[in-house]
C-alpha positions in Angstrom: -52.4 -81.1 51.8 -56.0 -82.5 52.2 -55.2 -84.6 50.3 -55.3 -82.6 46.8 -53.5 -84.1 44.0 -51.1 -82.2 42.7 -51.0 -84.0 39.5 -51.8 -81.2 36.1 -55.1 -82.1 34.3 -55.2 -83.6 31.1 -54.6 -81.0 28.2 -57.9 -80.5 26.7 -57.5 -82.1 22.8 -57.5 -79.1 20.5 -60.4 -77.6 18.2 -59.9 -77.6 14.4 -58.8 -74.4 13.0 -61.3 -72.4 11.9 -61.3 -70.7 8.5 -61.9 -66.5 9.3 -62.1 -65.4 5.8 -65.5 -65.8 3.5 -65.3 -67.1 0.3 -66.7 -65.3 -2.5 -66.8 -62.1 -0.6 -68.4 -59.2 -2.7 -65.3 -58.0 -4.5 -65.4 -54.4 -3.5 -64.4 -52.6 -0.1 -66.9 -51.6 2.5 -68.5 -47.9 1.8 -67.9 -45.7 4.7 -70.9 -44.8 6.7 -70.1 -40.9 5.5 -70.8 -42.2 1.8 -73.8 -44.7 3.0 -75.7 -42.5 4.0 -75.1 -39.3 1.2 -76.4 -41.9 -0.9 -79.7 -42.0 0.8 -80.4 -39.0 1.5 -83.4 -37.2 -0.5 -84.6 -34.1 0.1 -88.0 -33.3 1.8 -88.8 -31.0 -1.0 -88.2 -31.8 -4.7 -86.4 -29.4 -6.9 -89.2 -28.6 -9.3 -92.2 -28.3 -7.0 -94.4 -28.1 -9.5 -93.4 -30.5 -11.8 -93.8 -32.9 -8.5 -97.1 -31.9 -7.8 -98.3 -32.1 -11.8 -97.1 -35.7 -11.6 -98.6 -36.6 -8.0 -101.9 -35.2 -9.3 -101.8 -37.3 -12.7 -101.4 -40.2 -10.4 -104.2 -39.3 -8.5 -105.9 -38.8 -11.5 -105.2 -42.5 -13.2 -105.8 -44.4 -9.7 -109.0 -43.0 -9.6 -110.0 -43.7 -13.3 -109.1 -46.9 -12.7 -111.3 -47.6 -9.4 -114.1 -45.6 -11.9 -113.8 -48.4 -14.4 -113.8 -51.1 -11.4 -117.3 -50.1 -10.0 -118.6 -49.6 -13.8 -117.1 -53.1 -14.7 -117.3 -55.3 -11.1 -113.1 -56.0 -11.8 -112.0 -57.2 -8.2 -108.3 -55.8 -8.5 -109.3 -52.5 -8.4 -112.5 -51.8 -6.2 -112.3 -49.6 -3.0 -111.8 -51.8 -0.1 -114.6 -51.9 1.6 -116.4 -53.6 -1.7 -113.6 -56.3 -2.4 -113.8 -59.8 -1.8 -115.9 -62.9 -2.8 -118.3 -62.1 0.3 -119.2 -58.9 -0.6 -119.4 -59.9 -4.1 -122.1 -62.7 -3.2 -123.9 -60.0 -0.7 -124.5 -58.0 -3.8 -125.5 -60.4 -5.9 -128.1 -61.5 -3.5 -129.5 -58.0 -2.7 -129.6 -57.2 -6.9 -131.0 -60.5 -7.6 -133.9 -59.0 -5.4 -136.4 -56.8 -5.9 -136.1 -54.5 -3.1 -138.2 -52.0 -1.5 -136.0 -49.7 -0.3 -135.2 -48.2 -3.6 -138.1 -47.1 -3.9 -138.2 -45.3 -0.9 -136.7 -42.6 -2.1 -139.0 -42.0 -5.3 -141.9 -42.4 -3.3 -140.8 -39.7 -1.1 -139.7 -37.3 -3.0 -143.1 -37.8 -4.9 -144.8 -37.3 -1.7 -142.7 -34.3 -0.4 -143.6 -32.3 -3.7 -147.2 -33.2 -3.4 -147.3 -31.9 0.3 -145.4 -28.8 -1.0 -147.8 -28.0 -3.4 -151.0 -28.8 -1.5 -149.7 -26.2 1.3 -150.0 -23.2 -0.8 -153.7 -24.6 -1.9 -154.8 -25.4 1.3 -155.4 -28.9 1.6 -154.9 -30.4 4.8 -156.3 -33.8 3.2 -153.5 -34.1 0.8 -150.6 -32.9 3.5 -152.0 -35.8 5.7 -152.2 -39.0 2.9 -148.7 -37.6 1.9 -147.3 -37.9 5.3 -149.1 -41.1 5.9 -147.7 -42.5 3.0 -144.4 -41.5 3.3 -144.5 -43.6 6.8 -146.3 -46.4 5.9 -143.4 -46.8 3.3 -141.1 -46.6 6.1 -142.5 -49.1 8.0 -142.3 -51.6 5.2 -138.5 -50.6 4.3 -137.6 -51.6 8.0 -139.7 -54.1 7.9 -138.1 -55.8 4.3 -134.9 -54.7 5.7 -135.1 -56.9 8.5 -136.0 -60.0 5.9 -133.0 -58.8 4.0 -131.2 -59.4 6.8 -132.1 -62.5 7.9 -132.0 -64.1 4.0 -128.3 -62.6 4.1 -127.3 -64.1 7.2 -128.3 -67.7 6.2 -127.0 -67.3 3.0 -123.7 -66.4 3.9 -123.7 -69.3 6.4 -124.5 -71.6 4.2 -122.0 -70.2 1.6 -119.0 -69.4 3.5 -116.9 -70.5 6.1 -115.8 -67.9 8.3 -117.8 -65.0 7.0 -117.1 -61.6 7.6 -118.0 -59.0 10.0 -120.4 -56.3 8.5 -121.7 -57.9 5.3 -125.5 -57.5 6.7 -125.5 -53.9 6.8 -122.9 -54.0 3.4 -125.9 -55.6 2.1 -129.1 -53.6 3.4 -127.4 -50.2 2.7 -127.2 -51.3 -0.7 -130.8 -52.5 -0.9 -131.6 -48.9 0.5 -130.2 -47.4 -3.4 -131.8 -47.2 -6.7 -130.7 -50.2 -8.9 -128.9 -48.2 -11.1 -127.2 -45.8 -8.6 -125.7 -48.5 -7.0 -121.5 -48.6 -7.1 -120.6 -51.1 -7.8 -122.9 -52.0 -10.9 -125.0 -54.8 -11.0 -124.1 -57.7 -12.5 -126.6 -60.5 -12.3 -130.3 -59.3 -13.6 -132.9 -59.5 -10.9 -134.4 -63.2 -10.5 -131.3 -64.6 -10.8 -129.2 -67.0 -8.7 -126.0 -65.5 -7.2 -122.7 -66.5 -8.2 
């Protein structure tokens, strides 16, 4: 009717067979899940509590030796984060091949505190007042270095690297802020010299 054909379609030709088992399968039956998982399971507290705790703490104790040794010795595997990385290595060696004023700072202040401490008792308003002025003119030339620090890091790291990273200004003032030999990690190049 409508002119339909009432003629059956071609059959369609017919796939290969397809082979449903794996070769080389793993030679043993699937575990049950029941078995699965009592194999992981662990409990949430050891058995010997304190044996668990000894050990933890010996960890502890080694992992921290071995960052120790890192800051003595500069060896990259094994500094803290924040001081890893050939950046902050070269901000480091810029700011100890430098003589720096900010370490002094401290010195100078705590020279200057005692000396106002003792001139109180004695009565000298004099000294109280050159102590004071002294411990903010130093101040002033701390910021003042700080900020030429700054700027000899930023072009320096430009020049050097790439894509630097964010922070390594500060990294590198805060560390011009310590005493030489306070500083962790160590020194490694001797002031004068050119950074690695």
């Amino acid at each position: 009717m409508f002119g339909r054909s009432k003629e059956k379609p071609a059959p369609a030709p017919e796939a290969p067979a397809v082979e449903l088992t794996k070769v080389g399968g793993k030679g043993r039956p699937t575990p049950r899940r029941s078995e699965a998982q009592a194999r992981n399971v662990r409990p949430l507290v050891p058995v010997d509590r304190k044996a668990a705790a000894r050990s933890a703490r010996e960890a502890q104790r080694a992992e921290r030796a071995k960052v120790q040794s890192a800051l003595m010795t500069g060896d990259e595997r094994y500094l803290p984060l924040r001081d890893r990385g050939p950046q902050k290595r070269f901000v480091r060696d810029v700011v100890d091949a430098r003589r720096n004023v900010g370490e002094y700072f401290l010195i100078i202040a705590g020279v200057s505190l005692v000396l106002s401490m003792l001139a109180t008792p004695l009565g000298s308003a004099e000294l109280v007042l050159v102590t004071t002025l002294l411990i903010y003119l130093m101040l002033a030339v701390v910021v003042v270095d700080s900020i030429v620090l700054g700027r000899k890091l930023k072009r320096a790291v430009a020049a050097r690297f790439e894509e630097p990273e964010r922070g390594l200004v500060s990294y590198g003032v805060t560390r011009a802020l310590q005493i030489r030999r306070m500083r962790r990690p160590v020194a490694m190049v001797p002031r004068g010299a050119q950074p690695r």
